[in-house]
N, CA, C and O atoms as CSV, one atom per row, in Angstrom:
chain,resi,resn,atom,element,x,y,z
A,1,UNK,N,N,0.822,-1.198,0.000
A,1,UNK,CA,C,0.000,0.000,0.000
A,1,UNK,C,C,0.869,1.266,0.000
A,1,UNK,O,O,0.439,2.294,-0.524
A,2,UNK,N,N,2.243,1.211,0.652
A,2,UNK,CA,C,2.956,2.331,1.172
A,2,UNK,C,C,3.164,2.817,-0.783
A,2,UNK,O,O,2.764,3.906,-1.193
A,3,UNK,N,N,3.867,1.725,-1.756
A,3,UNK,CA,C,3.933,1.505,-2.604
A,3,UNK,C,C,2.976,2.727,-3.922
A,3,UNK,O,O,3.443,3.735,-4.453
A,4,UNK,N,N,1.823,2.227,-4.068
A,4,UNK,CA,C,0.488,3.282,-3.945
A,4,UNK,C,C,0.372,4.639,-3.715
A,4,UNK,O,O,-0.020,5.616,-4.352
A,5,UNK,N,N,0.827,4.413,-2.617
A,5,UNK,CA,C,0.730,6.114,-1.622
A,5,UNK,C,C,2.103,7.194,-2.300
A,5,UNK,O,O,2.161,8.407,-2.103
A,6,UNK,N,N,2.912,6.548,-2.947
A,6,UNK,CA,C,4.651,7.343,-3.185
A,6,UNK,C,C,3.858,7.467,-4.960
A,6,UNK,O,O,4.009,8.522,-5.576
A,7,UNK,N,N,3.240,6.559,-5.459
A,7,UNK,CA,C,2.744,6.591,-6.701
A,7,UNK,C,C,1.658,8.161,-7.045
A,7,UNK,O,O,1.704,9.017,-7.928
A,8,UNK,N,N,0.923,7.982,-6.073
A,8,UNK,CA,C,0.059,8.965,-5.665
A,8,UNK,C,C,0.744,10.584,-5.606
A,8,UNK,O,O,0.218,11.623,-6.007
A,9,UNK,N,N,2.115,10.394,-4.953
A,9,UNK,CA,C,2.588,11.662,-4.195
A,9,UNK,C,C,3.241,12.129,-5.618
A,9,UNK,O,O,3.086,13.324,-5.870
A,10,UNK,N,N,3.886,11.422,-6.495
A,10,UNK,CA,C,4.549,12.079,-7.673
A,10,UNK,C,C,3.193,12.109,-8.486
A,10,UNK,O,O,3.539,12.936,-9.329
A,11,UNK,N,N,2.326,11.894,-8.712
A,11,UNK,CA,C,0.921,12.070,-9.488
A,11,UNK,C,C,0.278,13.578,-9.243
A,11,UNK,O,O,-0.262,14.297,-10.083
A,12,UNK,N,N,0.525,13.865,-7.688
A,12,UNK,CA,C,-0.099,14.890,-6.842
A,12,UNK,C,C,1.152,15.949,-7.125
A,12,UNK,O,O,0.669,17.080,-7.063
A,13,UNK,N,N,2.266,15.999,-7.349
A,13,UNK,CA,C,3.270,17.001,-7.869
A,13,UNK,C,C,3.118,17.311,-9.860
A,13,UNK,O,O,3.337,18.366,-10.456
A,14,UNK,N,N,2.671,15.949,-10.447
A,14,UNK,CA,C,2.459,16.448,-11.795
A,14,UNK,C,C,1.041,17.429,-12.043
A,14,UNK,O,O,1.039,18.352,-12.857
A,15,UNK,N,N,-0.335,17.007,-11.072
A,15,UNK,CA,C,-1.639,17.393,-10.978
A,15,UNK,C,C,-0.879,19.160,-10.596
A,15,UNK,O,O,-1.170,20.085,-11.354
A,16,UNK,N,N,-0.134,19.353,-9.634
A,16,UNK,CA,C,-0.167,20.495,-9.815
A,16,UNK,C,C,0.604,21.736,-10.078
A,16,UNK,O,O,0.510,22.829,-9.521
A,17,UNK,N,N,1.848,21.121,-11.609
A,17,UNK,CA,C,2.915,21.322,-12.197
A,17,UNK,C,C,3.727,21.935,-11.707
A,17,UNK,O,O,3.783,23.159,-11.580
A,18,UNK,N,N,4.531,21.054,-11.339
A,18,UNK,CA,C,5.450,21.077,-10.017
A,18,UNK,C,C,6.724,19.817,-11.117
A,18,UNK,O,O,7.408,18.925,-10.617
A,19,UNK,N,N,6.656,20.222,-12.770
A,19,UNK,CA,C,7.277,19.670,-13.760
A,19,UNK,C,C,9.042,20.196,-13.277
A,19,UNK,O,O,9.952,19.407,-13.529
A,20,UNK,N,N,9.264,21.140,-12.802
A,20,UNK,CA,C,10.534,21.368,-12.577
A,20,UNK,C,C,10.811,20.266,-11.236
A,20,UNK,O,O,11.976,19.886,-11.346
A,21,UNK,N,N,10.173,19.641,-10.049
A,21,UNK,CA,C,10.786,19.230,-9.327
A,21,UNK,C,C,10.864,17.337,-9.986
A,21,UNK,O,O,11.819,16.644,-9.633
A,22,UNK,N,N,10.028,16.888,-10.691
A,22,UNK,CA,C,9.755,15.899,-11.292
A,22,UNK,C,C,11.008,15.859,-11.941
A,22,UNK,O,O,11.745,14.882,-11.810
A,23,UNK,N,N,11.393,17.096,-12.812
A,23,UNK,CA,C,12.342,16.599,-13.881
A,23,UNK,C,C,13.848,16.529,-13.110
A,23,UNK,O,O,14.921,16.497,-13.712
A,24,UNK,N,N,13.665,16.511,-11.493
A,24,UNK,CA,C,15.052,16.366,-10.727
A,24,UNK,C,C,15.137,14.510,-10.653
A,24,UNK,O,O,16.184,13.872,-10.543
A,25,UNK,N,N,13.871,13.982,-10.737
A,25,UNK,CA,C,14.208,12.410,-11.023
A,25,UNK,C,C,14.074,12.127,-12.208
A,25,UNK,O,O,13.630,12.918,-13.039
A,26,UNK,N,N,14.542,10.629,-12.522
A,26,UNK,CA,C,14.999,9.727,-13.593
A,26,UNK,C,C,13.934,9.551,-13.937
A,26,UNK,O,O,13.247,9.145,-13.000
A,27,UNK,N,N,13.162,9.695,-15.256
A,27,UNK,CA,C,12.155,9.099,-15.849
A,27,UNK,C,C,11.447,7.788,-15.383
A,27,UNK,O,O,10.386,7.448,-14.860
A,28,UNK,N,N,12.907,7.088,-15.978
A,28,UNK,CA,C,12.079,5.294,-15.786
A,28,UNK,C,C,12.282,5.068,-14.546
A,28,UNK,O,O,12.465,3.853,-14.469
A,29,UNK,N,N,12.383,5.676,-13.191
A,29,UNK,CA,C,12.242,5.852,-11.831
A,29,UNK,C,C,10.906,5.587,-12.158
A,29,UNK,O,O,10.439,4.450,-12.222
A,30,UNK,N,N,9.939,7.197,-12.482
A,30,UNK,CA,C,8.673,7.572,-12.515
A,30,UNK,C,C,7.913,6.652,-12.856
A,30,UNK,O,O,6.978,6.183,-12.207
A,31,UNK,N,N,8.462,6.214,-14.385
A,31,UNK,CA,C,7.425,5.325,-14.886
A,31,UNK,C,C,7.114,3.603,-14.614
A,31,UNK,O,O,6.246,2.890,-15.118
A,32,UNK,N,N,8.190,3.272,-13.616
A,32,UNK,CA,C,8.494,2.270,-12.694
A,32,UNK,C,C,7.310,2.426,-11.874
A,32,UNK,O,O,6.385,1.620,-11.979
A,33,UNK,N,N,7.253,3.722,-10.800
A,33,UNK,CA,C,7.089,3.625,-10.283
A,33,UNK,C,C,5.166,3.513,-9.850
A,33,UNK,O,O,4.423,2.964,-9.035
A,34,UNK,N,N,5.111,4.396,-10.973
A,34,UNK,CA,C,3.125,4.120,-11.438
A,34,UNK,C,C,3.093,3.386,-12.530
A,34,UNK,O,O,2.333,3.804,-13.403
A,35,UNK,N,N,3.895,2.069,-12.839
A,35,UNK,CA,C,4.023,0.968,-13.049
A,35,UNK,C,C,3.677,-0.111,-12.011
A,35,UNK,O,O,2.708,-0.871,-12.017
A,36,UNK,N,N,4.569,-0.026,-11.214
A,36,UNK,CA,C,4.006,-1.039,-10.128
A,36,UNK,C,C,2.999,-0.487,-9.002
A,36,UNK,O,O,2.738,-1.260,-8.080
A,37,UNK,N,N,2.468,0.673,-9.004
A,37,UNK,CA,C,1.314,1.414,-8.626
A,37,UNK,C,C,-0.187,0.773,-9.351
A,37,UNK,O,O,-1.187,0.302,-8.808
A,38,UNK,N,N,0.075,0.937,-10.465
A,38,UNK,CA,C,-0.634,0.282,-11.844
A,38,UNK,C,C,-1.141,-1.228,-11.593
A,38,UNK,O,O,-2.263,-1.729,-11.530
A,39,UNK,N,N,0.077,-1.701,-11.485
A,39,UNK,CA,C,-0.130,-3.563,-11.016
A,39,UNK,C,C,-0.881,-4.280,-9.727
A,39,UNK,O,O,-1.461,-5.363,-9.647
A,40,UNK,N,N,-0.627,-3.198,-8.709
A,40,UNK,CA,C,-0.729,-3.963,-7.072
A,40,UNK,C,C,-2.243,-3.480,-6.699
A,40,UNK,O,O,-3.031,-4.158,-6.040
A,41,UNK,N,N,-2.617,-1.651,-7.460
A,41,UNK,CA,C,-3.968,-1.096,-7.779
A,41,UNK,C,C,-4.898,-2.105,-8.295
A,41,UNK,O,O,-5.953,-2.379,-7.723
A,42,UNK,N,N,-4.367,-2.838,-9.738
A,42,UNK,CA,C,-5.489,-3.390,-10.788
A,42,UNK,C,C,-5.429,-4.965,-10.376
A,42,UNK,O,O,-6.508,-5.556,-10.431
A,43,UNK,N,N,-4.163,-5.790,-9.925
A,43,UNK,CA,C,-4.163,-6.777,-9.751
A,43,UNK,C,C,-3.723,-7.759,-8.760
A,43,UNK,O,O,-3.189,-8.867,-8.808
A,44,UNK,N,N,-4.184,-6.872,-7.733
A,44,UNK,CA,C,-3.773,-7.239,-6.129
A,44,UNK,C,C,-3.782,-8.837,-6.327
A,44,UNK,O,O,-2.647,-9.269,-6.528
A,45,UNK,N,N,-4.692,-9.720,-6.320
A,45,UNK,CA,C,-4.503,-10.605,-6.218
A,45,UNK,C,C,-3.637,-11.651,-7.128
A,45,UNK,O,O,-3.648,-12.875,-6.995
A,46,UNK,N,N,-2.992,-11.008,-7.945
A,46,UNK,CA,C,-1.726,-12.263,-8.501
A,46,UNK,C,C,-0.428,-11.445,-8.566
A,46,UNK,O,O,0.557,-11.855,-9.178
A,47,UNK,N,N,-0.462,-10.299,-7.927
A,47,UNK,CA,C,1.242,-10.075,-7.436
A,47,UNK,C,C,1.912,-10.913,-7.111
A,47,UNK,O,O,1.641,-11.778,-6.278
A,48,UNK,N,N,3.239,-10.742,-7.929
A,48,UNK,CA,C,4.230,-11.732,-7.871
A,48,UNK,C,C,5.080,-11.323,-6.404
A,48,UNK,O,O,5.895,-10.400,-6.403
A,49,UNK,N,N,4.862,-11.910,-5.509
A,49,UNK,CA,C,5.619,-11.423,-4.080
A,49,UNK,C,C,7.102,-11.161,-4.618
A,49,UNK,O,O,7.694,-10.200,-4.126
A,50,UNK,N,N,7.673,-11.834,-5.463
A,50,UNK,CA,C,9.300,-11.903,-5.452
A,50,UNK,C,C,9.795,-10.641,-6.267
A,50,UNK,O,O,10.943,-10.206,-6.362
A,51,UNK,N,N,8.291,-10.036,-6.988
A,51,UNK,CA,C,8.769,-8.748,-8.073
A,51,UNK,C,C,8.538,-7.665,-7.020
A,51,UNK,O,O,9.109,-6.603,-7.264
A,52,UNK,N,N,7.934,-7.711,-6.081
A,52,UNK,CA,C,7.441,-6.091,-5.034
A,52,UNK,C,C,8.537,-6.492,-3.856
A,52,UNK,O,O,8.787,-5.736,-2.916
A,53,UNK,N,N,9.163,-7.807,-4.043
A,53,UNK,CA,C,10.295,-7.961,-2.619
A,53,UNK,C,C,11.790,-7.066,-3.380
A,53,UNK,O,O,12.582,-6.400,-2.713
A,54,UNK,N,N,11.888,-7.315,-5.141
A,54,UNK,CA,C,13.021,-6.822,-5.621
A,54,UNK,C,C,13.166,-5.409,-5.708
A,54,UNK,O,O,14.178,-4.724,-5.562
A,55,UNK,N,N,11.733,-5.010,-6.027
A,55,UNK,CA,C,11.236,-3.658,-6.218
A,55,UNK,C,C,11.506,-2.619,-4.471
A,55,UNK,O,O,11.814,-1.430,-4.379
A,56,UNK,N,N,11.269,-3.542,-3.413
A,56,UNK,CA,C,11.537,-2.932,-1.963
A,56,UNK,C,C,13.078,-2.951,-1.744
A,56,UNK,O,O,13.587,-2.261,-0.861
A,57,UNK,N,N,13.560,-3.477,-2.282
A,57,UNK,CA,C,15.533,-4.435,-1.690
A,57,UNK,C,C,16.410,-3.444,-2.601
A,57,UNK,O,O,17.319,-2.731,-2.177
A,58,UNK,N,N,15.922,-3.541,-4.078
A,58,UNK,CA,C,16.458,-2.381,-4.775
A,58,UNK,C,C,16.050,-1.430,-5.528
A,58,UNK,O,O,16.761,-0.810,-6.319
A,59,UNK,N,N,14.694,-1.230,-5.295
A,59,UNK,CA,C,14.844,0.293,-6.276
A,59,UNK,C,C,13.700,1.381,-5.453
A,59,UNK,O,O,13.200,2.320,-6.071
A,60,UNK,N,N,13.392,1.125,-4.072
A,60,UNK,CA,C,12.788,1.829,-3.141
A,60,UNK,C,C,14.467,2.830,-2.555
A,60,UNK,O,O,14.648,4.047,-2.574
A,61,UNK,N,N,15.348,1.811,-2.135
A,61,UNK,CA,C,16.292,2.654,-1.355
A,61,UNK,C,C,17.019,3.681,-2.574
A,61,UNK,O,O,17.616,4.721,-2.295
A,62,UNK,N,N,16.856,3.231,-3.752
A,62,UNK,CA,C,17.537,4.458,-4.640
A,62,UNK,C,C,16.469,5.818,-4.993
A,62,UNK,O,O,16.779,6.967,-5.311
A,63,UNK,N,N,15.013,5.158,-4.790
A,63,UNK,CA,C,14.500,6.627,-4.943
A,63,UNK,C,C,14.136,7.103,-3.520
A,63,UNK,O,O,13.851,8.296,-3.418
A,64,UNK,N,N,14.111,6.463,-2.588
A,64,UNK,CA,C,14.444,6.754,-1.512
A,64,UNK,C,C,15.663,8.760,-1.237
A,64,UNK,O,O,15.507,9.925,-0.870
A,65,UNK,N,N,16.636,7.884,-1.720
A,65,UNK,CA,C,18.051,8.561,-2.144
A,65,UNK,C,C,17.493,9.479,-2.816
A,65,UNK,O,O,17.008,10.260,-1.997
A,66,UNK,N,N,17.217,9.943,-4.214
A,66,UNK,CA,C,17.027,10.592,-4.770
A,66,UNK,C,C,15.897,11.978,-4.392
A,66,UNK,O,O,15.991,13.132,-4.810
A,67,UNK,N,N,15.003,11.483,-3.610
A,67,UNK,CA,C,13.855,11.917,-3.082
A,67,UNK,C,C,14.358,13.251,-1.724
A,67,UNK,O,O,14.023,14.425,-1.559
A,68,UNK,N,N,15.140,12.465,-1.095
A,68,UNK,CA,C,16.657,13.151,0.050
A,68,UNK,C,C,16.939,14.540,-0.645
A,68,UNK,O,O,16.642,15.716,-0.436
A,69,UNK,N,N,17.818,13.662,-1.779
A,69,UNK,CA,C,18.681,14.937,-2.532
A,69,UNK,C,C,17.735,16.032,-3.341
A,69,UNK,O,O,18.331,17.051,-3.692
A,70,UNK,N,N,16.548,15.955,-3.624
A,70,UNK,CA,C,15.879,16.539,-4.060
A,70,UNK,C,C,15.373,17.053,-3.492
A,70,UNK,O,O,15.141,18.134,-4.033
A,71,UNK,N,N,14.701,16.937,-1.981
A,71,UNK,CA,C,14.383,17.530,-0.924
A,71,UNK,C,C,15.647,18.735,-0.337
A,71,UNK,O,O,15.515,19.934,-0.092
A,72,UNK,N,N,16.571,18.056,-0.269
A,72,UNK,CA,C,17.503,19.060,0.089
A,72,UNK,C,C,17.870,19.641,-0.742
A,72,UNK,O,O,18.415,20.656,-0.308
A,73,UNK,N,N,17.903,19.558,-2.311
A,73,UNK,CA,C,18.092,21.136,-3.265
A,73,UNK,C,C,17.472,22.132,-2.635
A,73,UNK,O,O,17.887,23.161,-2.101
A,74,UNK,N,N,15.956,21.465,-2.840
A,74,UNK,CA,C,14.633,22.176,-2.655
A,74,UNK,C,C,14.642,23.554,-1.483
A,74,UNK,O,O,14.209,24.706,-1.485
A,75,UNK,N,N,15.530,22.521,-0.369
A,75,UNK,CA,C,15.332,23.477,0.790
A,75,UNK,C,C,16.363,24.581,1.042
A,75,UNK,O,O,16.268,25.654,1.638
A,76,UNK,N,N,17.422,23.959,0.378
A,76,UNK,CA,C,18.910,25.282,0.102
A,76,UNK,C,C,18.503,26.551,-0.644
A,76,UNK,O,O,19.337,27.429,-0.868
């Protein structure tokens, strides 16, 4: 669900063109990321546990990271 909710939060920065802080992340971050927003939304019940365990192990802590550094441009 947390998953969802981060899908939501970059959706809620494009809804209200906020395109300059978007274009501080990686595209296929984005489109990853309301990608698997897309999947767990429409097809909760045949998520592949081992694709949302790879998706948490490695590519949460890099936008994790990115999210940091973008926050802290933001605030300098």
């Amino acid at each position: 669900m947390h998953i969802i909710k981060i899908a939501e939060y970059f959706n809620k920065l494009k809804d209200k063109n906020e395109y300059e802080i978007l274009a501080k992340f990686d595209k296929n971050d984005l489109r990853g990321v309301n990608g698997v927003r897309n999947f767990i939304a429409h097809d909760y019940d045949s998520v592949d546990d081992e694709i949302i365990e790879n998706v948490l192990r490695y590519n949460l802590p890099k936008l994790k990271n990115d999210v940091k550094k973008v926050l802290e441009e933001i605030q300098s």
